[in-house]
C-alpha positions as CSV (number, residue, x, y, z in Angstrom):
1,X,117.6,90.9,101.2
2,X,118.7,93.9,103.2
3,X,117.1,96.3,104.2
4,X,117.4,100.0,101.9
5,X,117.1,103.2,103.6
6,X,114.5,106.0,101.9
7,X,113.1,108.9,103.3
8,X,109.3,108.9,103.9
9,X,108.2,111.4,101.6
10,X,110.2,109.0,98.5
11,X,108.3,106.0,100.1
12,X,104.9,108.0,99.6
13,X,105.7,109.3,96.7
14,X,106.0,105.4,95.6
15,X,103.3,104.4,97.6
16,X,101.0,107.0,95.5
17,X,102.8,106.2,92.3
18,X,101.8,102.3,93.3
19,X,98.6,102.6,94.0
20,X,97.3,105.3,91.1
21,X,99.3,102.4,88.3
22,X,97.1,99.6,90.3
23,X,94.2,101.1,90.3
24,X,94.1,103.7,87.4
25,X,96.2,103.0,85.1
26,X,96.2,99.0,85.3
27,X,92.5,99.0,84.8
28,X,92.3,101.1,82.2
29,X,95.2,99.1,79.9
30,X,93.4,96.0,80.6
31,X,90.5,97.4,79.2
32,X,92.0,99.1,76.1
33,X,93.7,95.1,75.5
34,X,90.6,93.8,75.6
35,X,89.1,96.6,73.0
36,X,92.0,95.7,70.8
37,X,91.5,92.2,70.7
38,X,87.9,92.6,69.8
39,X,88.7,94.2,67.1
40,X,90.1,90.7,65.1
41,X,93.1,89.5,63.9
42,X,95.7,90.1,66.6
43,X,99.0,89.8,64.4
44,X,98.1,92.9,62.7
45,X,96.8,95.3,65.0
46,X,98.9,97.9,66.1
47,X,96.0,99.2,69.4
48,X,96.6,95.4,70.6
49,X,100.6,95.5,70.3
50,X,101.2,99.1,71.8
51,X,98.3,98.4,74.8
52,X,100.1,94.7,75.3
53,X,103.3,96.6,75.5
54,X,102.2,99.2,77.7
55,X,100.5,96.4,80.0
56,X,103.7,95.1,80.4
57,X,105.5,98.3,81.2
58,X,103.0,98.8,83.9
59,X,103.4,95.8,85.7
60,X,107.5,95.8,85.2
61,X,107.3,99.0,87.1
62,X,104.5,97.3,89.5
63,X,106.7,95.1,90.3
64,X,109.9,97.0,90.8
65,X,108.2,99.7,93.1
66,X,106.4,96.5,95.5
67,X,110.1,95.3,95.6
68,X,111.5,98.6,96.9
69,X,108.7,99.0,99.6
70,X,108.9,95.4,100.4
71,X,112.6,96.0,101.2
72,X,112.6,99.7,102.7
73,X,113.9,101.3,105.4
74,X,111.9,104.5,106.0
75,X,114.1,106.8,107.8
76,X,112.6,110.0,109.8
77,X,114.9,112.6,108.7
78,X,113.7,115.3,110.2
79,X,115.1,113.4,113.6
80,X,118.3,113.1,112.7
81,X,121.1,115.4,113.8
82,X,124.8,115.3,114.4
83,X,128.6,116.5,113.0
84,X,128.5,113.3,110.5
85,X,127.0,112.7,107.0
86,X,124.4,110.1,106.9
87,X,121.5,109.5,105.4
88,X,119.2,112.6,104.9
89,X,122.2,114.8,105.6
90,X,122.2,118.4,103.9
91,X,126.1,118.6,102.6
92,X,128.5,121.6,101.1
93,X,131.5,120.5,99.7
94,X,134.3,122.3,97.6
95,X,136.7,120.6,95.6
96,X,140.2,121.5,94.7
97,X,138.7,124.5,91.9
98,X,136.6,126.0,94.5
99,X,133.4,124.7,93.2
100,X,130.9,124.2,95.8
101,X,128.3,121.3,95.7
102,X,125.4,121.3,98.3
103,X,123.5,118.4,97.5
104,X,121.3,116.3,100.3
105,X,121.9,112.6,100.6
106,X,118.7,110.0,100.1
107,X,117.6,106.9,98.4
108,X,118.8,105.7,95.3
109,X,115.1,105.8,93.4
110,X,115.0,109.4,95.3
111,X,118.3,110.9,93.7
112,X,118.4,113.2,90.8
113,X,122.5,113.5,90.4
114,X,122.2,117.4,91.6
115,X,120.8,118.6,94.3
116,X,119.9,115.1,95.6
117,X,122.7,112.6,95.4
118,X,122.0,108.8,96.0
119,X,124.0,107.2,99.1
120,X,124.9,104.2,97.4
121,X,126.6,106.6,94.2
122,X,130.3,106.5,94.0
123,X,130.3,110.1,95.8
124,X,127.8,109.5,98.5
125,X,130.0,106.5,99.4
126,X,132.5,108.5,99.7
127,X,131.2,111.5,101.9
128,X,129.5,108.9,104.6
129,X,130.8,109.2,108.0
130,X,132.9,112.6,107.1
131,X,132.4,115.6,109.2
132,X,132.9,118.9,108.8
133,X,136.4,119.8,107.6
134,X,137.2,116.3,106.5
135,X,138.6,115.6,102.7
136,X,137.8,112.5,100.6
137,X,138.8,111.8,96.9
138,X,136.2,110.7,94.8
139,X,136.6,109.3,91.1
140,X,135.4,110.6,88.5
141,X,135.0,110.2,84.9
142,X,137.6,113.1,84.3
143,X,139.8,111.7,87.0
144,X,140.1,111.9,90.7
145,X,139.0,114.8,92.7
146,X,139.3,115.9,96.0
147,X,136.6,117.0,98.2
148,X,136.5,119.1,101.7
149,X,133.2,118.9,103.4
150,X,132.5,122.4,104.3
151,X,129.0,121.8,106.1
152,X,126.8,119.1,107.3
153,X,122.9,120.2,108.2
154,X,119.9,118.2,108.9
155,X,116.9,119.5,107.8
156,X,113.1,118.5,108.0
């Protein structure tokens, strides 16, 4: 599998989130299961099914965050520099209305569709490898739009 870039403060954060659901959280659902179950017949206890269900959202999400460390590429953003948008790059654009967007390009898991736009989103594809001054049209759900990039920063 290839490797997928992240920035190291969204790989600790998942490191931390990894860890406290392995040893906090884990540990304790284990233990409310086994409560539950001592408490008799399993088909009608509602403590057993919700802890069960719970156990198995934790280790779904245990899962999915040891698969995205397993497969990142941690980049040091605060060395990067340079006239083009790439990963970790600080961005102002304007479309055709005049609204500005300033957004900063990271990880997927990192990306909140504002301020911090995921690379591999329809709109971070499109920005990649523009400089300053360069257009792009991106498609939306309300159509196409066109976008000038207006600035591209690196910051730590």
């Amino acid at each position: 599998m290839d490797k997928r870039p992240i920035s190291r403060a969204g790989f600790d954060a998942l490191a931390k989130e990894l860890r406290e659901l392995k040893e906090v959280e884990r540990p304790a659902i284990l233990r409310a299961v086994q409560t539950a179950r001592e408490l008799g017949d399993l088909s009608e206890n509602a403590d057993y099914s919700a802890a069960r269900e719970r156990q198995r959202h934790i280790d779904k999400r245990i899962g999915y965050i040891e698969s995205v460390i397993g497969n990142a590429e941690i980049i040091d953003i605060g060395s990067l520099s340079g006239t083009k948008v790439v990963f970790g790059a600080h961005v102002t654009v304007e479309d055709e209305d005049g609204h500005r967007i300033q957004c900063q390009l990271l990880s997927d898991i990192e990306a909140d569709g504002k301020t911090i736009v995921a690379c591999t989103s329809p709109f971070g594809r499109a920005i990649i490898g523009k400089c300053k001054g360069d257009s792009c049209t991106i498609r939306t759900p309300s159509g196409e739009k066109e976008y000038e990039i207006l600035e591209v920063e690196f910051k730590p």
